[in-house]
N, C-alpha and C positions, 0 to 999 in steps of 0.2 A: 882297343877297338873303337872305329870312329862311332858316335852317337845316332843310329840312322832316324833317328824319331824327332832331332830339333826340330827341320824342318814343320814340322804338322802338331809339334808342342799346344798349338792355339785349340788344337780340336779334344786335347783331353778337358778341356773346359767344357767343350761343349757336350763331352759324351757325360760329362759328371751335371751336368744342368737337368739331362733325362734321367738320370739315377736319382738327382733327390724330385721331382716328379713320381716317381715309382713309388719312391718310400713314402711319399704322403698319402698317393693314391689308397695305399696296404695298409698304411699307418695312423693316419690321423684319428679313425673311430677307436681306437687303442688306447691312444693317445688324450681322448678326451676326458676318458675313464678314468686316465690314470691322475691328471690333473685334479678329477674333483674330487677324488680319492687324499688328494695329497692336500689340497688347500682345505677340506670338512670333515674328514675324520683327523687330523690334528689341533682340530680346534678347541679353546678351551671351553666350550659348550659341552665337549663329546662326541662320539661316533653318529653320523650321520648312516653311512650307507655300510653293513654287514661287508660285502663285499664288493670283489669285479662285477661278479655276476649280478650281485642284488643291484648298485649302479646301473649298469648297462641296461637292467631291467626298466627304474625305472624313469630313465631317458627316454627309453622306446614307447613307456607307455605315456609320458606325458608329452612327446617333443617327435615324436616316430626317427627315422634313419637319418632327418634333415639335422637332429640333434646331436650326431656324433660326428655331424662334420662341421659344428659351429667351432668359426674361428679358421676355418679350414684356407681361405682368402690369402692369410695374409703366413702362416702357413705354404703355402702353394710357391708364394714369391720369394719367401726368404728362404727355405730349405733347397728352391731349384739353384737363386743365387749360391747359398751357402754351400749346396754339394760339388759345385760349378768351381769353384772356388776350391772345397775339400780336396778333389782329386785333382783336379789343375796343379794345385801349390804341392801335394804329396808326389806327385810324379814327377814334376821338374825339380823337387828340392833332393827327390833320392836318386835322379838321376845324376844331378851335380854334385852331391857327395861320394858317389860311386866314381867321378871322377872321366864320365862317359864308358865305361867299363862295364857292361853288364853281367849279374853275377845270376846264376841259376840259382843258387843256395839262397836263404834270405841270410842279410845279415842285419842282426838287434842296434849293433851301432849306427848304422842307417837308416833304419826303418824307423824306430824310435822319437828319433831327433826331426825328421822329417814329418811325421804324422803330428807330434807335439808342436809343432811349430805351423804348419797347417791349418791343427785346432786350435792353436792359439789365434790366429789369424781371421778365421769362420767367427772366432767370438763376438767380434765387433759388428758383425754384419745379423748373427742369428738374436743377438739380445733384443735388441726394437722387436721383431717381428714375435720373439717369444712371448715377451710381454705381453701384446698386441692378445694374441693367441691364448694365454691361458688367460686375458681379462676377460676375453668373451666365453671362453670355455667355462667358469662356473657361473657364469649366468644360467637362465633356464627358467623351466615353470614350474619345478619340481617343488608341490607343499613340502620337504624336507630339509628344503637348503635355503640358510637364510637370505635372506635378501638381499642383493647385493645392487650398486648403482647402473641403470642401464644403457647401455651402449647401444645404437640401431645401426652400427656396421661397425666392422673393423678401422674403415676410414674412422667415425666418430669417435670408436676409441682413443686411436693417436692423436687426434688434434684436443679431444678434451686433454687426454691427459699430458701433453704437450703446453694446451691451455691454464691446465694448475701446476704441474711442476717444471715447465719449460721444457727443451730439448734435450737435456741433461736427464732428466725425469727418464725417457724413454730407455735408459740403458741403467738404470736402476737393477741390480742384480748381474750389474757388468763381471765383478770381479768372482764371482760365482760360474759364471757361463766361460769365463777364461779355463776356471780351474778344471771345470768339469770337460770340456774341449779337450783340453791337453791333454789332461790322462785317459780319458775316457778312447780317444784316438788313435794313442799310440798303444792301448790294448787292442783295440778293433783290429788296427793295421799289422800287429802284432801277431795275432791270431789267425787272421784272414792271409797271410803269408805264408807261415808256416802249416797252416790247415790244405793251403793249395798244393805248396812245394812236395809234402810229403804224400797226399793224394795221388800227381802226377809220376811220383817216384814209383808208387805200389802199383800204379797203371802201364809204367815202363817194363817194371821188372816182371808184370804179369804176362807183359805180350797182348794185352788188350787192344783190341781197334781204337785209335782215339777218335772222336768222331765228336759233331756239333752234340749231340746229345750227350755225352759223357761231360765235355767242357760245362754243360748248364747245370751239370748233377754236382760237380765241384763246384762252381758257383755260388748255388744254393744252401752246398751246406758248408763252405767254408766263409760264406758271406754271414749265414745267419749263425752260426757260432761266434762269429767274432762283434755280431751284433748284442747277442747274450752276455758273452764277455766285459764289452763295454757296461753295459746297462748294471751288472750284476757288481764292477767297480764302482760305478759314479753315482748310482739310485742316491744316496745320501745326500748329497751336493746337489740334484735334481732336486729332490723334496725342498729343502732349505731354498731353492732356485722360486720355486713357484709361491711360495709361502711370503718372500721377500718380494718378488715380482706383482703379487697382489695384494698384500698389503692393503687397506685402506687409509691408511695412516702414515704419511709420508715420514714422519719422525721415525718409524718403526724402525727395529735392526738390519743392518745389509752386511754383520758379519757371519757367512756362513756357518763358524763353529758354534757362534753363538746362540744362532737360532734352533743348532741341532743340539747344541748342550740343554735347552728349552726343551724342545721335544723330549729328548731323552729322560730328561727329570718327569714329565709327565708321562710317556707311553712306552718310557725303556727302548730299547734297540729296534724293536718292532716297530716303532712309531717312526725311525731313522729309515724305514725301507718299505713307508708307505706307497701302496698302488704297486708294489714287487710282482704281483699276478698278471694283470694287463699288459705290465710292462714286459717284462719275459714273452708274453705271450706273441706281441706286439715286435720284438726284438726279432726274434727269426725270419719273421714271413716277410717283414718289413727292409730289413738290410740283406736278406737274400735276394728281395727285388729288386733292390739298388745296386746290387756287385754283381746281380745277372747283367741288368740293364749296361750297367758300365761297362762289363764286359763287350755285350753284342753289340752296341754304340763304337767303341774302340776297333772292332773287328770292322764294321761297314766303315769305318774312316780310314779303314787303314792303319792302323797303330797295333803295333804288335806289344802286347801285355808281357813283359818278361816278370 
């Protein structure tokens, strides 16, 4: 079967640009949580914040709603590049392994190799802006969290720290964001495949109307399943990500087993899946919005989603 989607191949970039858009918009105060979570209570100071809740509290009362979207900038730019990217490269890389053949069923040898390879590729692009992102994220005015060196925008960040560790500097925690990309991706896509296929199957075999609204109800939750999925694989490799990524101390470790063989001597496995609350929480509503959007994005271009 000829490939009828070459043609307009360029627009699944653009529907994946709205998709991570969406996921910041949903995600980011989640997201902030989880970072201060992850860099102050595995400190060897001790537990800073009891929990999500206690966190999120008190952000809101030192810093109000502007605080859970610090960092948010640069954020905005690299998750719209990176999702822009995510799906562009996952749907032209499963389309050429299929061979221009499209298969209704999902198949794991496909899907797999395609989303890993994707996330492998998003990693080079999302590391700078992470950094960028979780420097500003534990900053704040919060008397609990120690003090850390100030940044007055996301710009200042990169160029200071560009200014003391060079360019190289900025992708510190590179080989971290690779690993956690790749697998973490080829669960999502994984999940988010087989969570649709078998959905539509039970909606076939029911005789249901299929309609715009049915399509956004599969969306939702085969998006935000597979976004739980993800997060529920990689949280370890995230934790070790942000720990490595803020650092103060450029000498510090950037092997990720190493830093969670660290943790783990200190706060046991719990301590390897710090910020697990926000993050979950953050997982559904967050990659539901981005596989809606990609969805309805693909639909108004014309691109039929097989």
């Amino acid at each position: 079967m000829e490939d009828s989607r070459k043609p307009y191949s360029y627009k699944e970039y653009v529907a994946g640009l709205f998709a991570g858009v969406a996921t910041v918009v949903v995600g980011h105060p989640f997201d902030t949580v989880k970072v201060k979570l992850q860099k102050h209570n595995t400190n060897v100071q001790g537990i800073t914040y009891r929990n999500g809740f206690h966190c999120t509290a008190r952000i809101l009362a030192t810093e109000g709603v502007r605080g859970l979207y610090i960092g948010a900038t640069p954020s905005f730019v690299g998750m719209a590049f990176e999702s822009s990217l995510l799906f562009g490269i996952y749907s032209q890389t499963k389309q050429s392994l299929q061979g221009g053949v499209q298969s209704s069923r999902p198949q794991p040898q496909v899907i797999i190799p395609s989303a890993a390879f994707a996330g492998a590729i998003i990693s080079f692009v999302l590391c700078p802006s992470e950094l960028v992102k979780c420097r500003m994220q534990i900053q704040g005015t919060d008397s609990l969290v120690p003090k850390c060196s100030g940044y007055s925008s996301s710009l200042d960040c990169a160029l200071k720290t560009i200014k003391s560790d060079g360019v190289t500097g900025t992708f510190r925690g590179g080989s971290t964001t690779f690993l956690r990309e790749s697998i973490g991706n080829a669960v999502f896509f994984s999940v988010y495949e087989y969570v649709r296929y078998y959905m539509h199957l039970q909606l076939k075999s029911g005789s249901s109307d299929h309609n715009n609204l049915v399509d956004m109800g599969i969306g939702i939750l085969s998006g935000g399943l597979g976004g739980v999925a993800f997060w529920s694989t990689v949280l370890p490799l995230d934790v070790a990500k942000t720990i490595i990524q803020t650092a103060p101390d450029k000498s510090s470790p950037t092997n990720p087993f190493q830093v969670l063989n660290s943790i783990y001597r200190m706060s046991g496995l719990r301590g390897c899946y710090t910020g697990l609350g926000p993050t979950i929480l953050r997982a559904f509503p967050a990659n539901a919005a981005a596989i809606v959007t990609w969805e309805v994005a693909m639909k108004l271009l014309g691109i039929k989603n097989n």
